[in-house]
CHARMM internal coordinates of N, CA and C (Angstrom, degrees):
IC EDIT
DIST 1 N 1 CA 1.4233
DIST 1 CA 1 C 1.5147
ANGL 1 N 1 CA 1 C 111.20
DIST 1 C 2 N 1.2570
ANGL 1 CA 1 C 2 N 117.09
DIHE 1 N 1 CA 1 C 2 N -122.66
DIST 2 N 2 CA 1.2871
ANGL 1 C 2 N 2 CA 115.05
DIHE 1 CA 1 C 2 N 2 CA -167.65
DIST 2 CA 2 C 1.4416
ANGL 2 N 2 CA 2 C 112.81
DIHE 1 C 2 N 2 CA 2 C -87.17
DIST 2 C 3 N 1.2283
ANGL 2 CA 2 C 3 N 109.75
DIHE 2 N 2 CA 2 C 3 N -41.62
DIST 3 N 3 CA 1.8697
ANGL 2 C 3 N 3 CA 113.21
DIHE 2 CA 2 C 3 N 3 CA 176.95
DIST 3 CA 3 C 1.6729
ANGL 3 N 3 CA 3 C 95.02
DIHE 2 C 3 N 3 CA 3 C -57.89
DIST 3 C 4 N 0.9932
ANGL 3 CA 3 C 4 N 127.16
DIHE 3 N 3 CA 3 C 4 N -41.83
DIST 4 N 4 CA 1.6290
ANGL 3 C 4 N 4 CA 124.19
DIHE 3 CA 3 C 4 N 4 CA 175.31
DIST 4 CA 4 C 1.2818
ANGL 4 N 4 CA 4 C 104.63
DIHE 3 C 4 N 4 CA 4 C -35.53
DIST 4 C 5 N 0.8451
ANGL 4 CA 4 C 5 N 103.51
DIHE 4 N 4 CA 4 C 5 N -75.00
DIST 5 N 5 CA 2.1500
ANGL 4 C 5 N 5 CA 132.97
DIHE 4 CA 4 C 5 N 5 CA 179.98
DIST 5 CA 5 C 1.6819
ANGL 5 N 5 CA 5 C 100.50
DIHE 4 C 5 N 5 CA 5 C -24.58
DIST 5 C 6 N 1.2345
ANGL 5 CA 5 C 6 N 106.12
DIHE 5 N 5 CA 5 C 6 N -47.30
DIST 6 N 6 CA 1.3341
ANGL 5 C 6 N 6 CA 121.63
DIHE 5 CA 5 C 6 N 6 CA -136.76
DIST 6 CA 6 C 1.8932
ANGL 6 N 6 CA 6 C 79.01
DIHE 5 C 6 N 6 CA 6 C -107.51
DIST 6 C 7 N 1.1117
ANGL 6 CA 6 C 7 N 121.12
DIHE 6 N 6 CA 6 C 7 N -78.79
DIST 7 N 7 CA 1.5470
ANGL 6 C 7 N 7 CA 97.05
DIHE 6 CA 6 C 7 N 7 CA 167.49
DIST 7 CA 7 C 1.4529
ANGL 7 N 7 CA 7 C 121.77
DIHE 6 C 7 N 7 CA 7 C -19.02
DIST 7 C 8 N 1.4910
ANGL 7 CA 7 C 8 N 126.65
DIHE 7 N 7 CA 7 C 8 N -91.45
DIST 8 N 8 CA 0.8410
ANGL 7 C 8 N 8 CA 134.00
DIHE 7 CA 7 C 8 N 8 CA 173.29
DIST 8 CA 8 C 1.5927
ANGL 8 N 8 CA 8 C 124.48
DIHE 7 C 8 N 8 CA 8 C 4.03
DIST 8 C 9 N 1.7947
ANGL 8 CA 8 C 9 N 97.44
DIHE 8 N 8 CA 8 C 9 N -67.74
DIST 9 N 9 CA 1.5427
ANGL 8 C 9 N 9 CA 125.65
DIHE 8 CA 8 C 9 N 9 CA -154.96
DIST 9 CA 9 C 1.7874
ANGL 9 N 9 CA 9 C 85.74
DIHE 8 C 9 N 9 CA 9 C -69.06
DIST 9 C 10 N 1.5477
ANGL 9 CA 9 C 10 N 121.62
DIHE 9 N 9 CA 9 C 10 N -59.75
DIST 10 N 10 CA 1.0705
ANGL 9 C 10 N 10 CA 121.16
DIHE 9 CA 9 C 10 N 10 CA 175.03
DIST 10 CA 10 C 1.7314
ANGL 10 N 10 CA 10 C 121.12
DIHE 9 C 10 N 10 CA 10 C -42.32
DIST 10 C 11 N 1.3891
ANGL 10 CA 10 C 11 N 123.29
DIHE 10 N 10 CA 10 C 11 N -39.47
DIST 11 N 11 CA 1.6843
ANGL 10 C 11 N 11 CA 107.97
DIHE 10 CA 10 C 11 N 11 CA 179.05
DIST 11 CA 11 C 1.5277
ANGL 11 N 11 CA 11 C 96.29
DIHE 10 C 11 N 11 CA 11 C -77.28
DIST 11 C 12 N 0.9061
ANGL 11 CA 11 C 12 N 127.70
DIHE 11 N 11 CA 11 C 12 N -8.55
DIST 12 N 12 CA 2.1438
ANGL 11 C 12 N 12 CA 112.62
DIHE 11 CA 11 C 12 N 12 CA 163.55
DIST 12 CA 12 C 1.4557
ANGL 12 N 12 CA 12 C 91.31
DIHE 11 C 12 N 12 CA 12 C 110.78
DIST 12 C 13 N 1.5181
ANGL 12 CA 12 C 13 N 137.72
DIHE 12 N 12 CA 12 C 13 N 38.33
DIST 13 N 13 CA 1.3751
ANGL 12 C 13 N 13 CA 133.62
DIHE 12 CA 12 C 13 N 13 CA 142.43
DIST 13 CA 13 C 1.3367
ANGL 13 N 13 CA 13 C 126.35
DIHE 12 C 13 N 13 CA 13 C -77.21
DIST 13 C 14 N 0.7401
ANGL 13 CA 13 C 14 N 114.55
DIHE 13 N 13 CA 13 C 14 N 171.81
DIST 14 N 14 CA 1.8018
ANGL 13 C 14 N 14 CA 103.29
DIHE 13 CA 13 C 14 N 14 CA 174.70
DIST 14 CA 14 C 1.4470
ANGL 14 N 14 CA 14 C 97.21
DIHE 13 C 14 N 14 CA 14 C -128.27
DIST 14 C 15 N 1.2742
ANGL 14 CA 14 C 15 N 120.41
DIHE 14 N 14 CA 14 C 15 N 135.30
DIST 15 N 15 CA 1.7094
ANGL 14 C 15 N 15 CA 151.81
DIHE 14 CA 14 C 15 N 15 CA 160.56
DIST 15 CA 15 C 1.4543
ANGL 15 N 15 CA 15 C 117.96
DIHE 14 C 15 N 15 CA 15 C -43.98
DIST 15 C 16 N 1.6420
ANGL 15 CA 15 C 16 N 96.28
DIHE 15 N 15 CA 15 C 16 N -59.21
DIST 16 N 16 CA 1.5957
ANGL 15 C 16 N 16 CA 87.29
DIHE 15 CA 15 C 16 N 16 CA -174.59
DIST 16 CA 16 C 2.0342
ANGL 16 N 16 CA 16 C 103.74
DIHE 15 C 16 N 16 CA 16 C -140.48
DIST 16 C 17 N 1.1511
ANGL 16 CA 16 C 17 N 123.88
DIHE 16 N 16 CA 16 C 17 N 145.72
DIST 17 N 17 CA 1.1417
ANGL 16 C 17 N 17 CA 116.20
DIHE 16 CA 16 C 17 N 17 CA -167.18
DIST 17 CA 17 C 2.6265
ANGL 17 N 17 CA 17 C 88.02
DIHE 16 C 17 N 17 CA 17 C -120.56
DIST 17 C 18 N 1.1585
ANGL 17 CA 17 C 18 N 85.73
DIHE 17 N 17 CA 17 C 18 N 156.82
DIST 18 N 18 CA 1.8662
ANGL 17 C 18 N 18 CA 89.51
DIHE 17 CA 17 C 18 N 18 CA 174.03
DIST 18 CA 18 C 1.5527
ANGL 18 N 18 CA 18 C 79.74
DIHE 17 C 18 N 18 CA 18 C -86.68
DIST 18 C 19 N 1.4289
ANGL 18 CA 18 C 19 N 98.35
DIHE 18 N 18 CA 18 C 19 N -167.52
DIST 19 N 19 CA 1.6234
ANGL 18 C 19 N 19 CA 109.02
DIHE 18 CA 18 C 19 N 19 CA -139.09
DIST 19 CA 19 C 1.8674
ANGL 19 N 19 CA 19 C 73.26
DIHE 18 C 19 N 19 CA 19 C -103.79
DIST 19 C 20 N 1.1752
ANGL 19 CA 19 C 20 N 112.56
DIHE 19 N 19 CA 19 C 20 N -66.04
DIST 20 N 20 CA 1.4608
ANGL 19 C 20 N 20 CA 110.68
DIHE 19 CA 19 C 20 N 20 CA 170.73
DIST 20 CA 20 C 1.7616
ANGL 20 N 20 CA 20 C 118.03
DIHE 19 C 20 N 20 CA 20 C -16.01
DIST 20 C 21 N 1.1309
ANGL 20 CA 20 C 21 N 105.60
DIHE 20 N 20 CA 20 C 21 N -85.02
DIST 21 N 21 CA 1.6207
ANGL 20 C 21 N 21 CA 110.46
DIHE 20 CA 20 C 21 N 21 CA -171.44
DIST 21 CA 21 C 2.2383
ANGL 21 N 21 CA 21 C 95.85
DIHE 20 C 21 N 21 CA 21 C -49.34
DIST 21 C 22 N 0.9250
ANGL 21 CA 21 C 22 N 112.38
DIHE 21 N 21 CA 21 C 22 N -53.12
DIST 22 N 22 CA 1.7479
ANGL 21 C 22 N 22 CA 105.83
DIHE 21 CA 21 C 22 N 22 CA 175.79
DIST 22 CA 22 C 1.5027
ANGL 22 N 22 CA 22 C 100.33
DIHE 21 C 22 N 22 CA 22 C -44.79
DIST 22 C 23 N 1.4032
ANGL 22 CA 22 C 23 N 128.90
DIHE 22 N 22 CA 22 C 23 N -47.08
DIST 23 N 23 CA 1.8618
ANGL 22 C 23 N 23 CA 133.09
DIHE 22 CA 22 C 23 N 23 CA -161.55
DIST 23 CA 23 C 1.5291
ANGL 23 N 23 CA 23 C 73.27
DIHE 22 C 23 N 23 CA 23 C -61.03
DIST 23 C 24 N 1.2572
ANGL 23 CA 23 C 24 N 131.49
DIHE 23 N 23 CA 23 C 24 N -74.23
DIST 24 N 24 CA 1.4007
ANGL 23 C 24 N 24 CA 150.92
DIHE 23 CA 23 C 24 N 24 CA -117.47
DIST 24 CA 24 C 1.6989
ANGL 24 N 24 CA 24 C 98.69
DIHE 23 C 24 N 24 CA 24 C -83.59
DIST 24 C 25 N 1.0163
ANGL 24 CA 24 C 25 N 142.85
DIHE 24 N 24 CA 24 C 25 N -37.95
DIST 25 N 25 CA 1.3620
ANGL 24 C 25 N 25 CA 162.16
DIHE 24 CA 24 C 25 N 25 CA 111.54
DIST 25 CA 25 C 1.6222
ANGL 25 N 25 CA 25 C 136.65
DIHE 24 C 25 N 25 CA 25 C 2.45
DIST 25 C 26 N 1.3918
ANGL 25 CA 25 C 26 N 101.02
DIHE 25 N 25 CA 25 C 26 N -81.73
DIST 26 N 26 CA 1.2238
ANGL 25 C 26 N 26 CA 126.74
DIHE 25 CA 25 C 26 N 26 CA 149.16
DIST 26 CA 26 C 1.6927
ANGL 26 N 26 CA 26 C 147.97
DIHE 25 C 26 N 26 CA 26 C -114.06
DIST 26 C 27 N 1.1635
ANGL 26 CA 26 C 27 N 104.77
DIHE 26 N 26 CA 26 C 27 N 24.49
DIST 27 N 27 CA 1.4787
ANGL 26 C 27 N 27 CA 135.20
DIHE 26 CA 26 C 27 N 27 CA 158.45
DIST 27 CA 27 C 1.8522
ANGL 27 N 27 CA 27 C 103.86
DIHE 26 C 27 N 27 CA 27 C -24.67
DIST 27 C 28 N 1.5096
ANGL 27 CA 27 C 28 N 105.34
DIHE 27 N 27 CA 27 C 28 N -59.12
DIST 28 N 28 CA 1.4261
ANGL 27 C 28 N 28 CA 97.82
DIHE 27 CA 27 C 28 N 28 CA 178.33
DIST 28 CA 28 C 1.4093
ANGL 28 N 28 CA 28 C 126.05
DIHE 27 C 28 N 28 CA 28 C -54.00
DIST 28 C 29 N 0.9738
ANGL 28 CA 28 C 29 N 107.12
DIHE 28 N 28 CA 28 C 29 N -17.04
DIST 29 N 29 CA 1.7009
ANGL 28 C 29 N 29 CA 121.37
DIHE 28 CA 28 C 29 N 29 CA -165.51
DIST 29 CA 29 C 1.7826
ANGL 29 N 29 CA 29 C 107.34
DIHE 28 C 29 N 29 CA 29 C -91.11
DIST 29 C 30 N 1.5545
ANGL 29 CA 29 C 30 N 97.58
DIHE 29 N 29 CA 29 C 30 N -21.12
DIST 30 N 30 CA 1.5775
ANGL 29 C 30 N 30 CA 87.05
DIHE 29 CA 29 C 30 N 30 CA 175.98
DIST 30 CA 30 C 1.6807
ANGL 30 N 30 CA 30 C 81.73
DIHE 29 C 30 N 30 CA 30 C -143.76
DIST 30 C 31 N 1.3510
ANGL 30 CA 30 C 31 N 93.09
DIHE 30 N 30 CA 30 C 31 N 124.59
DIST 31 N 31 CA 1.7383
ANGL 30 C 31 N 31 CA 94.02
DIHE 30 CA 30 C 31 N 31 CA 177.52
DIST 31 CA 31 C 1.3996
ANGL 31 N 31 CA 31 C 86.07
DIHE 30 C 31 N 31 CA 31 C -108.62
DIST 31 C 32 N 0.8658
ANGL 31 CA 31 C 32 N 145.89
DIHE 31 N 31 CA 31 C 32 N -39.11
DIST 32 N 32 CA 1.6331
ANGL 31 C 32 N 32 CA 143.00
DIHE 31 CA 31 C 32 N 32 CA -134.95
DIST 32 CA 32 C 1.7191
ANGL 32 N 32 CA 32 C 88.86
DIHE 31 C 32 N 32 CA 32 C -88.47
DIST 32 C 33 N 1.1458
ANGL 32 CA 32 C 33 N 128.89
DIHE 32 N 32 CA 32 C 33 N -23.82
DIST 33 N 33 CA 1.7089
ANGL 32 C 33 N 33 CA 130.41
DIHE 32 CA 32 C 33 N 33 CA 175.59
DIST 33 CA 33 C 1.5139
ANGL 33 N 33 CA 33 C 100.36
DIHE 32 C 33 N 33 CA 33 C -82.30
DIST 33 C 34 N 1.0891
ANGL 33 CA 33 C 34 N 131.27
DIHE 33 N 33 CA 33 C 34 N -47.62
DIST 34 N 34 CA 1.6287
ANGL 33 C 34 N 34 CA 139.90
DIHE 33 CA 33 C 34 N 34 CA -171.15
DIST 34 CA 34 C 2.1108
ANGL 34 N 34 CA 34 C 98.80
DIHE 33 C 34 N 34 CA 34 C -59.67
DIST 34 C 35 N 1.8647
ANGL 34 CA 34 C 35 N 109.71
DIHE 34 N 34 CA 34 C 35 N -49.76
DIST 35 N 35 CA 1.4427
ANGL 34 C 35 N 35 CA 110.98
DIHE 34 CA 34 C 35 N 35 CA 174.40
DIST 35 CA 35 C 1.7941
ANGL 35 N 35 CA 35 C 116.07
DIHE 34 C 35 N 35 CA 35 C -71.13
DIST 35 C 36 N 1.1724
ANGL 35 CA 35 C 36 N 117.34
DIHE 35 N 35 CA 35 C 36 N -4.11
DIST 36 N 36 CA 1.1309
ANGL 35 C 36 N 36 CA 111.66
DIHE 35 CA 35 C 36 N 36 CA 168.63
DIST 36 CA 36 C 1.7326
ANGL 36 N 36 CA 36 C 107.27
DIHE 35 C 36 N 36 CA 36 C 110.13
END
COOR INIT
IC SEED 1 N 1 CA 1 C
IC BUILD
């Protein structure tokens, strides 16, 4: 739950990314979303 979150966030992962920075990231992994 949240102490998870909160672990996590603390070793320097990030929780939640906008949909952009994920395209921007991993774009290669789904090209067929990047062509529309």
């Amino acid at each position: 739950g949240v102490l998870e979150a909160i672990r996590i966030s603390c070793a320097g992962y990030p929780t939640r990314r906008t949909f952009y920075e994920f395209l921007h990231r991993f774009g290669l992994l789904a090209t067929e979303v990047l062509e529309g």
